[in-house]
Backbone bond lengths (Angstrom), bond angles and torsions (degrees), N, CA, C in turn:
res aa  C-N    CA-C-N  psi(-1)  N-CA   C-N-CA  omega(-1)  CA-C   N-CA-C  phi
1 X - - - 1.471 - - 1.523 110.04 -
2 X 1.371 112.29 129.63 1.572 113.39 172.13 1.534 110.53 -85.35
3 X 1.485 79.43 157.00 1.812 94.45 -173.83 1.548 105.21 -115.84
4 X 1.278 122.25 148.48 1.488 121.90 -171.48 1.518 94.05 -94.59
5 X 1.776 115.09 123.30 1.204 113.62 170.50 1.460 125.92 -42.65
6 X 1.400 126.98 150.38 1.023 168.35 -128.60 1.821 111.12 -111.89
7 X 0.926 112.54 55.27 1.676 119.77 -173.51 1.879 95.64 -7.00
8 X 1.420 99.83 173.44 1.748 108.81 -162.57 1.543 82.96 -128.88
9 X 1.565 113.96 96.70 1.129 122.29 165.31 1.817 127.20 -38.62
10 X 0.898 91.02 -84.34 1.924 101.57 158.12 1.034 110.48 -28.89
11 X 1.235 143.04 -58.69 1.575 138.41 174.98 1.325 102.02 -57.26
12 X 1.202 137.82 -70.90 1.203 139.46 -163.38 1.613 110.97 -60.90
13 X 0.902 108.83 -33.57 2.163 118.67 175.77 2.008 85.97 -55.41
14 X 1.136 108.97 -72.39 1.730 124.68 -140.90 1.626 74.09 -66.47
15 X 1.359 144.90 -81.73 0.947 156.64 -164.89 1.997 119.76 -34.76
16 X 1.902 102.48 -29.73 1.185 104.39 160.36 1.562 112.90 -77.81
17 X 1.529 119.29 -44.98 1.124 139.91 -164.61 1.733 101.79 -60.13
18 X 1.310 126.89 -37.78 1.185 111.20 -169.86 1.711 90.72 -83.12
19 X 1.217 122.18 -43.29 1.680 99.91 -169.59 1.418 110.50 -73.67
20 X 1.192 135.72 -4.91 1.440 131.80 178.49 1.499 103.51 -79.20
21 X 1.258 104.52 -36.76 1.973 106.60 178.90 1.689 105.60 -76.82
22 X 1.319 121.59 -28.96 1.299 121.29 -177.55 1.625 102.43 -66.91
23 X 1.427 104.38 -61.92 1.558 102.70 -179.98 1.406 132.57 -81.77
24 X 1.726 124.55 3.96 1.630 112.13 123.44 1.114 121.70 -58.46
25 X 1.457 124.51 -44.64 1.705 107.67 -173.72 1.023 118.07 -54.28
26 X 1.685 125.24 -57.69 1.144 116.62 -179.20 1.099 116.44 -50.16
27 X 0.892 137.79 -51.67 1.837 142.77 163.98 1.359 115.79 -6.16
28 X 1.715 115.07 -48.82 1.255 130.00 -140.67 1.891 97.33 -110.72
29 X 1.252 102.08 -19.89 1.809 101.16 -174.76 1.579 93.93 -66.45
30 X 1.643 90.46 150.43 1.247 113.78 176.50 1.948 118.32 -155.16
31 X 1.301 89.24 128.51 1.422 109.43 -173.21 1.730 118.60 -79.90
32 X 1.251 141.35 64.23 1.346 146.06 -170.05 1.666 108.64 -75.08
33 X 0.833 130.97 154.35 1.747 142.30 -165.33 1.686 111.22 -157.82
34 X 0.971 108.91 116.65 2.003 113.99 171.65 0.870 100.72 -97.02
35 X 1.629 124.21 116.46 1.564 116.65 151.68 1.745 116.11 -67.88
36 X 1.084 94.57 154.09 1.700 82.04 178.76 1.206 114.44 -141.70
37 X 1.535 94.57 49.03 2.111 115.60 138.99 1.618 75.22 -162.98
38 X 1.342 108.95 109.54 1.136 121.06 142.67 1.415 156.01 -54.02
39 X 1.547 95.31 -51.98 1.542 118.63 150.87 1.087 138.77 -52.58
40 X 1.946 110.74 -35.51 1.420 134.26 -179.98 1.921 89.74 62.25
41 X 1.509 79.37 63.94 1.971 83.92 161.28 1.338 118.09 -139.88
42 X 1.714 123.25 162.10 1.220 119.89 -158.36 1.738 98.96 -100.93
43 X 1.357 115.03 125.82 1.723 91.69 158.37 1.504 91.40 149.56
44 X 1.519 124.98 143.45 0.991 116.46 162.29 1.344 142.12 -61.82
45 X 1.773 106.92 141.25 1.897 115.87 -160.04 1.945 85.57 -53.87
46 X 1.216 129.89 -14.85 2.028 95.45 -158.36 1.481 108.41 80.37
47 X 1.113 130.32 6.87 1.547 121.48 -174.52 1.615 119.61 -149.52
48 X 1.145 127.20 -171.25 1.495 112.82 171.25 1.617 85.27 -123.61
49 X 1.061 149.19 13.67 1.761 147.44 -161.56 1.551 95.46 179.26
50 X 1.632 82.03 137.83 1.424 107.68 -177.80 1.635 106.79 -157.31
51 X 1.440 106.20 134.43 1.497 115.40 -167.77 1.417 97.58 -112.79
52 X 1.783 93.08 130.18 1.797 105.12 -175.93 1.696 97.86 -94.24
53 X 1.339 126.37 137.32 1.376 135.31 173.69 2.081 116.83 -97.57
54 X 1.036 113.15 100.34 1.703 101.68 168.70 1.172 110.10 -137.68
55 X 1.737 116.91 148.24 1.113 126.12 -153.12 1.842 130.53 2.47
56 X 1.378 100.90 72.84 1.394 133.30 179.89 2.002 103.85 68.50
57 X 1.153 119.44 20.55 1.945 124.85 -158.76 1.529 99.53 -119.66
58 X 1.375 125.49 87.99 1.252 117.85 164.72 1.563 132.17 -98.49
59 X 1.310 123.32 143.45 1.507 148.98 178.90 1.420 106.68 -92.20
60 X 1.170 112.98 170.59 1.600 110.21 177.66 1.263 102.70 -155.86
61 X 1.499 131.10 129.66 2.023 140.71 -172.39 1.514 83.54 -104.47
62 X 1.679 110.36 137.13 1.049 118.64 128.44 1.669 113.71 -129.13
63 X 1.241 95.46 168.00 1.741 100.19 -172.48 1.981 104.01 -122.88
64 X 1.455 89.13 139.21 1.583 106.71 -172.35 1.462 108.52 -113.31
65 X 1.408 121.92 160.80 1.232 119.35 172.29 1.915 90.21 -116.30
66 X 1.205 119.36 126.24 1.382 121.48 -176.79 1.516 112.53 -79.01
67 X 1.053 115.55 125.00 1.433 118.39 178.55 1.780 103.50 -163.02
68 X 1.444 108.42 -175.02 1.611 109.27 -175.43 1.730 115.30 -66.40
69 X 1.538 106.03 -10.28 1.778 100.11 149.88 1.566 80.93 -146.49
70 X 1.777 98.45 139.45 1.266 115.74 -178.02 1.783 100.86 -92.77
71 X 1.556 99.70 130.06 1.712 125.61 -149.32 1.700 86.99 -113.81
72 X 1.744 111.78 144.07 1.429 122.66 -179.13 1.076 114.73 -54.41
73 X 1.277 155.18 160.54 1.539 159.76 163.96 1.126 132.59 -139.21
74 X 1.608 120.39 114.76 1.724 95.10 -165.79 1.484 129.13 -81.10
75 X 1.204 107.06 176.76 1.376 113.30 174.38 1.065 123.87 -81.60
76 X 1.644 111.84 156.00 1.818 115.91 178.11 1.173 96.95 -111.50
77 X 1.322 140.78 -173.46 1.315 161.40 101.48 1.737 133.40 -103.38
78 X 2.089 88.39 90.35 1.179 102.82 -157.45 1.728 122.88 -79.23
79 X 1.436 135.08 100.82 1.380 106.85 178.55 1.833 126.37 -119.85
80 X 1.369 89.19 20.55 1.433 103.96 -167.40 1.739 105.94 -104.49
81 X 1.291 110.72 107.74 1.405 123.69 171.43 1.761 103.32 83.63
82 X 1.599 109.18 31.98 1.230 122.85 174.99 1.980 109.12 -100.39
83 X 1.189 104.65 143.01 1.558 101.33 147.99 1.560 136.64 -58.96
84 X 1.412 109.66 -14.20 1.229 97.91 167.82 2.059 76.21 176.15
85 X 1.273 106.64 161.52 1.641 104.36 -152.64 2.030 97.47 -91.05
86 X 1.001 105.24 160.16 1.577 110.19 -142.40 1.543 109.92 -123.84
87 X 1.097 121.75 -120.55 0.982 156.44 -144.73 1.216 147.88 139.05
88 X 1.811 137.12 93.13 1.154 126.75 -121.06 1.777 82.85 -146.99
89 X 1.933 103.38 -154.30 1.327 99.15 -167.66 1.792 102.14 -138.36
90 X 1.079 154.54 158.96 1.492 143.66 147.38 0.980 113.90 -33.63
91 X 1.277 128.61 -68.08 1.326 152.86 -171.18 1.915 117.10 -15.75
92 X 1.367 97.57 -18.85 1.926 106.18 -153.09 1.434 98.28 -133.20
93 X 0.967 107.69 137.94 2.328 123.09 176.43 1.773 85.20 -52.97
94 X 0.951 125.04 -39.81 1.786 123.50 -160.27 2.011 117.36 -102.41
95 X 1.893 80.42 -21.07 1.749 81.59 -175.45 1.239 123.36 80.84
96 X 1.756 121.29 8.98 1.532 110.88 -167.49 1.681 77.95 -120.10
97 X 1.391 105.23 171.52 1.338 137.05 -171.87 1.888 107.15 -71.91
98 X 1.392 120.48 91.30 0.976 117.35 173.86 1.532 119.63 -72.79
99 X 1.583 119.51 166.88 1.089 123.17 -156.14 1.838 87.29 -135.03
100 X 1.442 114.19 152.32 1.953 103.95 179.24 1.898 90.81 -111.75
101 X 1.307 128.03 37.41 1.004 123.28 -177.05 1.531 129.16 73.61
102 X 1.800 127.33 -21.22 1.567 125.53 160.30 1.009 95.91 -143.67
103 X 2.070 126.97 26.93 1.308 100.82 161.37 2.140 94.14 170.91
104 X 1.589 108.02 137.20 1.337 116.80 -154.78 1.941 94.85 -47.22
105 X 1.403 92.05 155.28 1.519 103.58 158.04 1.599 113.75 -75.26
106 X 1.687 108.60 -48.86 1.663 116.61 -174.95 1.703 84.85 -144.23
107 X 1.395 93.78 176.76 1.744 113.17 -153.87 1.423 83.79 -141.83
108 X 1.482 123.17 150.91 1.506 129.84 148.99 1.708 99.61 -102.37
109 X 1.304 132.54 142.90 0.898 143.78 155.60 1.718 131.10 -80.92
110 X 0.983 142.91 120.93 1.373 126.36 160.57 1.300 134.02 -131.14
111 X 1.549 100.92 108.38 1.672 114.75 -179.22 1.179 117.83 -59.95
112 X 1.483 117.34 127.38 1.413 137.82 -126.19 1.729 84.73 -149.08
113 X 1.103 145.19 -3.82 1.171 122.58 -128.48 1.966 99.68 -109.49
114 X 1.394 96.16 -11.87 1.363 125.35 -176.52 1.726 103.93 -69.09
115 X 1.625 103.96 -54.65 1.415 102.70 -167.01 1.638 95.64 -74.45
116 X 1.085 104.94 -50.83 2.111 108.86 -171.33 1.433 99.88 -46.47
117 X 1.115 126.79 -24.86 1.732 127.85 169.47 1.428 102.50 -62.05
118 X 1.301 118.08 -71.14 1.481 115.11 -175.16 1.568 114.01 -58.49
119 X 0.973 121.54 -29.17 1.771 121.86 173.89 1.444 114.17 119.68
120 X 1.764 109.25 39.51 0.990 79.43 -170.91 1.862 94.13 -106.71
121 X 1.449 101.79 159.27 1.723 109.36 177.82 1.539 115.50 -101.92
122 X 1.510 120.83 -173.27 1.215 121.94 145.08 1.471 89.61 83.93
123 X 1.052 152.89 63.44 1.268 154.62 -156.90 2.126 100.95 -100.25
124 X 0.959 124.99 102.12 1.323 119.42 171.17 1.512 119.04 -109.87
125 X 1.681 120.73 168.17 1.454 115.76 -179.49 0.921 68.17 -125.59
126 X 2.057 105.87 176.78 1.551 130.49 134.38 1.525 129.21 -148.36
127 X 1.326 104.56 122.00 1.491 100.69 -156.91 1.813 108.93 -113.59
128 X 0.676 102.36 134.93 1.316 123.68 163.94 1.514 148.79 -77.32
129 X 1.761 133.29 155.50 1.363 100.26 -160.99 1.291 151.36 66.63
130 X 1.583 106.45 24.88 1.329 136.11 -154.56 2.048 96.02 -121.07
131 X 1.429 104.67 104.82 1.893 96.36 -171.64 1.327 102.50 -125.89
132 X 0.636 104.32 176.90 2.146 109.93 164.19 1.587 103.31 21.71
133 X 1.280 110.21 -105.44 1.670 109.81 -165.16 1.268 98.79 -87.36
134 X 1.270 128.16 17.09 1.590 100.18 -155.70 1.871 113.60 -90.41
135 X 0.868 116.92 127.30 1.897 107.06 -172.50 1.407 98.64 -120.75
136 X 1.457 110.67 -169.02 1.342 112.62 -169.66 1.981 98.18 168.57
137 X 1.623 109.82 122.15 1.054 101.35 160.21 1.373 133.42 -120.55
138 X 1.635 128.64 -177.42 1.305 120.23 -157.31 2.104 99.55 -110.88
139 X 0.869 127.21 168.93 1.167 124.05 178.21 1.634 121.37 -157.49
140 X 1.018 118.52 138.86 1.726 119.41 -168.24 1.778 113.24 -127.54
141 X 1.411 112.32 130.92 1.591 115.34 -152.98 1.815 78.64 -149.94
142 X 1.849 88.23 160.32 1.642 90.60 170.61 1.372 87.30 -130.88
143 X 1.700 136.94 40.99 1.163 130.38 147.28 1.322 129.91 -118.97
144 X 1.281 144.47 126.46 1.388 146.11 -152.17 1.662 90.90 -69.38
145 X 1.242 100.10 132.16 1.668 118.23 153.46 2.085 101.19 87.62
146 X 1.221 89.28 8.91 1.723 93.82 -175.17 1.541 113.01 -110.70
147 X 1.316 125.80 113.44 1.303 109.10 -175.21 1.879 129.63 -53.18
148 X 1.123 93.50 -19.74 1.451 116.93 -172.60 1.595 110.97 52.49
149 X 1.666 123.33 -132.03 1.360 117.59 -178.02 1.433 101.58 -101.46
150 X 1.789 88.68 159.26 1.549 99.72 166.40 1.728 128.84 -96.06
151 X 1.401 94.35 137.31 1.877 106.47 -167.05 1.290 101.92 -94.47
152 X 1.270 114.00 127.34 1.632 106.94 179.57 1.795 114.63 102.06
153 X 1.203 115.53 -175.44 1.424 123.71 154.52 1.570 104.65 -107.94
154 X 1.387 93.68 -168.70 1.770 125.69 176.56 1.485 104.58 -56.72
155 X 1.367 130.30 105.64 1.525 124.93 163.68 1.265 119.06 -108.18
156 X 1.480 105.71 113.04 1.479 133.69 153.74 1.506 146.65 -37.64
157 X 1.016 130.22 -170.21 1.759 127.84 174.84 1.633 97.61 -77.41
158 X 0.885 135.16 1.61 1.661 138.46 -170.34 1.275 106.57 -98.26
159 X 1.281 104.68 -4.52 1.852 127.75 -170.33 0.958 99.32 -103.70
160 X 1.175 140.82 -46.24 1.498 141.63 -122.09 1.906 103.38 -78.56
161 X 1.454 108.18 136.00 1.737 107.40 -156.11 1.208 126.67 45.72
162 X 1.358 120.26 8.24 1.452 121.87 171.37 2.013 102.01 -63.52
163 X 0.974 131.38 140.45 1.586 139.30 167.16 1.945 84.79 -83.48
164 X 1.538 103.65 120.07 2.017 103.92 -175.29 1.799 66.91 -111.11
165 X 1.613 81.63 147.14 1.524 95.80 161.69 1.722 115.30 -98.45
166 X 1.575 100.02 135.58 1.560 95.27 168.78 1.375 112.55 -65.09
167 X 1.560 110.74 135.23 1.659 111.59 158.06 1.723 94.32 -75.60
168 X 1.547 90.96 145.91 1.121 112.71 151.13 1.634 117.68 84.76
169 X 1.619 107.08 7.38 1.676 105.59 -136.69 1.273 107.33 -88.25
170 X 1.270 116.46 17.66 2.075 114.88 164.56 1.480 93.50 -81.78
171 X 1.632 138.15 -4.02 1.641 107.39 -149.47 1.583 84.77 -102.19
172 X 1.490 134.84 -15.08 1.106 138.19 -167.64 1.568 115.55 -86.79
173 X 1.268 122.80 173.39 1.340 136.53 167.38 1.846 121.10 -119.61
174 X 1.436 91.49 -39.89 1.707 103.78 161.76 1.227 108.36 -119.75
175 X 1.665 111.43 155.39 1.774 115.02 154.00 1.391 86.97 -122.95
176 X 1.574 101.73 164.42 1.597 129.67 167.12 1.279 110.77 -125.57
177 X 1.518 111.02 155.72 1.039 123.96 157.94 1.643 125.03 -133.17
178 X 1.401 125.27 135.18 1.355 114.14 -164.25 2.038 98.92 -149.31
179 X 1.126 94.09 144.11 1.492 84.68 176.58 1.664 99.58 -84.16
180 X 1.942 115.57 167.36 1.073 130.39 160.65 1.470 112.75 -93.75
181 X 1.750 121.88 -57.69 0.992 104.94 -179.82 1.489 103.46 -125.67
182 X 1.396 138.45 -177.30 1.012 142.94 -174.10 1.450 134.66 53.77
183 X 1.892 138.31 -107.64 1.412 112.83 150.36 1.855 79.97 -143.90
184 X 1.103 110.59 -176.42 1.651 131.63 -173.26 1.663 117.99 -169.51
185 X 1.252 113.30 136.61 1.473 104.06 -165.37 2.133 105.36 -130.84
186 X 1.450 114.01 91.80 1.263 99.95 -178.28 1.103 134.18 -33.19
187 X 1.052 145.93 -176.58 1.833 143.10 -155.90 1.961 99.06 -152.89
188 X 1.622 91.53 -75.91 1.304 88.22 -162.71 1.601 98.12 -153.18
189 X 1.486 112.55 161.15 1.412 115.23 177.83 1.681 105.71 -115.97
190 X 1.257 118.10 -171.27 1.407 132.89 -165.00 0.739 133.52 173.44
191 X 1.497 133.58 123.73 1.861 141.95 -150.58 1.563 87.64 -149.18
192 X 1.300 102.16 161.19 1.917 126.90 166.80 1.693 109.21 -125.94
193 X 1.025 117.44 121.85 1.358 137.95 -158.81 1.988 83.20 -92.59
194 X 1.502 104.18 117.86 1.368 122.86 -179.59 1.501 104.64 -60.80
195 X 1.272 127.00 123.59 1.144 133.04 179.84 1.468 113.28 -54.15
196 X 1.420 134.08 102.20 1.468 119.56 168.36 2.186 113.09 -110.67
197 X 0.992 90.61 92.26 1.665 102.39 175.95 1.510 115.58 -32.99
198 X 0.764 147.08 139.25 1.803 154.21 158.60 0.974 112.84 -66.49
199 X 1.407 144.46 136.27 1.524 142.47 177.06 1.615 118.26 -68.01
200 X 1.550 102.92 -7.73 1.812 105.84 175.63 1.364 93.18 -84.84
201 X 1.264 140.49 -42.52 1.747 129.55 162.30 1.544 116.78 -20.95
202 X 1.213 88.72 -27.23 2.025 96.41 -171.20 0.983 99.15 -93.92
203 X 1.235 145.44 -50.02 1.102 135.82 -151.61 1.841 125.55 -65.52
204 X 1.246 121.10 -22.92 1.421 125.90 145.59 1.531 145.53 -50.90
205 X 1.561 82.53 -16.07 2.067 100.66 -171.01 1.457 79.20 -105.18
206 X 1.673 132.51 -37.92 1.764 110.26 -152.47 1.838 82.81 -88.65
207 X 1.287 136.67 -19.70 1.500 118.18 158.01 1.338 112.56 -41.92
208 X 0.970 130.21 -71.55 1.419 149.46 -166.21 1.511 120.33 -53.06
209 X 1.579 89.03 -45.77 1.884 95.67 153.64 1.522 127.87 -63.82
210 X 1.386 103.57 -40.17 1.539 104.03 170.51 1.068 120.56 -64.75
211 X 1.331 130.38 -36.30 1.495 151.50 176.82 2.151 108.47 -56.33
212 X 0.941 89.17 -37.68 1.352 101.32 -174.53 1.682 109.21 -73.88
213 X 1.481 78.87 -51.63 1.947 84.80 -159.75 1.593 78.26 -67.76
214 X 1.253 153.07 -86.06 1.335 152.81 -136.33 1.636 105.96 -58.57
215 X 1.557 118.84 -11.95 1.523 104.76 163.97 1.173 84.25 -81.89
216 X 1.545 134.34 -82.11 1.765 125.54 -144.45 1.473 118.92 -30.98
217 X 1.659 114.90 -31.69 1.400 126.98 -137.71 1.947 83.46 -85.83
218 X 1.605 108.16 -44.33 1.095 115.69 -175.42 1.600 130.75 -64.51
219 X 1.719 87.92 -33.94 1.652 99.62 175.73 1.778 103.29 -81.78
220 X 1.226 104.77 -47.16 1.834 79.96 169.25 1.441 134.14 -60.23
221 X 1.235 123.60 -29.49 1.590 152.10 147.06 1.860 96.07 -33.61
222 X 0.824 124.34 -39.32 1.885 129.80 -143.07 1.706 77.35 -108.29
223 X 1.494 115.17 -56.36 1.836 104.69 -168.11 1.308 112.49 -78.56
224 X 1.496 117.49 -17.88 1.933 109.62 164.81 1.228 117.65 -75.21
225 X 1.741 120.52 -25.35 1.222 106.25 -178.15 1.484 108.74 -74.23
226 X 1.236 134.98 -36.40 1.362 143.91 148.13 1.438 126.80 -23.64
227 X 0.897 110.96 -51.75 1.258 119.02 159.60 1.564 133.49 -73.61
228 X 0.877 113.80 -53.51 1.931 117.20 150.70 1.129 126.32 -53.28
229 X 1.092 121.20 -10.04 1.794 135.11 -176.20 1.555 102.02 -66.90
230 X 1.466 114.74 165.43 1.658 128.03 176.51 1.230 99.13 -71.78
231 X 1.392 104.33 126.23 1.934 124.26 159.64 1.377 110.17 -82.10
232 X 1.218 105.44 131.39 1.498 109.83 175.79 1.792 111.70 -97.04
């Protein structure tokens, strides 16, 4: 008499275990966003740095004027004749981020270095006010007030409110943003908070594992005694 194989315990344990960890994580990702004019008001912040707050995760803008030592700069909060209300600089008749044609006039900075501690990835900008010639690139440094290198190429009006993702953006502490040519006015930033699962998430699948292995253990237990038994 044939016997119908015998499921592969071990496979089946590891095989619950990875989708039970897959589906807390997913559970646990989370998408956070700073606007950066909150209020959607016109007038300068009073400061050269200003820290955006969302769901308890704060960032911090400061603004530079670029030169052979890059000097503090204050902030605007631009929403008048914007695509959507921003964040800009004193520095400009308009307040948006000028560009000298192969390289920014002033930079906004934003210290990032807080969330990349907690784990978070996926680092995006989105800027606004971007028409005809106007470009603008992004840049990533792990020293305050330094533009460091640039991530990406030259982004255009083809950009414009697009959320660009930073490459690379756990390895940094700051990003910048600065126009090249024309003016550009940031909008908003954006990180994904790395999924970390709780071990009470587990605890329903390692029932279920125990549950499992203790039928197999029994039904193989149940087909030897069957088998060792008196033949008539």
């Amino acid at each position: 008499m044939k016997h119908k194989p015998v499921l592969n315990v071990g496979k089946m344990i590891a095989a619950l275990s990875v989708l039970s960890i897959l589906a807390a994580s997913s559970a646990w990702a989370t998408v956070v966003s700073w606007n950066l004019n909150p209020s959607g008001t016109e007038g300068a912040v009073g400061s050269t740095s200003r820290t955006f707050t969302s769901s308890s995760y704060s960032i911090t803008a400061n603004g530079y004027t670029l030169g052979w030592s890059n000097t503090p700069l204050g902030l605007y909060f631009k929403s008048s004749g914007a695509d959507l209300a921003g964040l800009g600089v004193v520095s400009t008749s308009d307040h948006q981020l000028q560009g000298k044609g192969f390289y920014p006039a002033a930079f906004i900075q934003f210290d990032v270095s807080s969330i990349v501690a907690q784990g978070f990835t996926d680092g995006k900008i989105q800027v606004g006010n971007v028409y005809g010639s106007d470009s603008f690139v992004i840049y990533g440094s792990s020293s305050s007030g330094s533009l460091g290198q640039q991530i990406g190429g030259v982004y255009g009006s083809s950009s414009r409110l697009d959320f660009l993702s930073v490459a690379d953006f756990s390895d940094y502490d700051y990003i910048s943003i600065g126009a090249v040519n024309g003016g550009v006015l940031p909008v908003a930033f954006q990180a994904t908070l790395a999924p970390v699962p709780e071990i009470s998430a587990l605890f329903p699948i390692v029932g279920l594992v125990v549950a499992v292995s203790l039928t197999q253990l029994l039904r193989r237990r149940r087909i030897a005694q069957l088998r060792s038994g008196p033949h008539s």
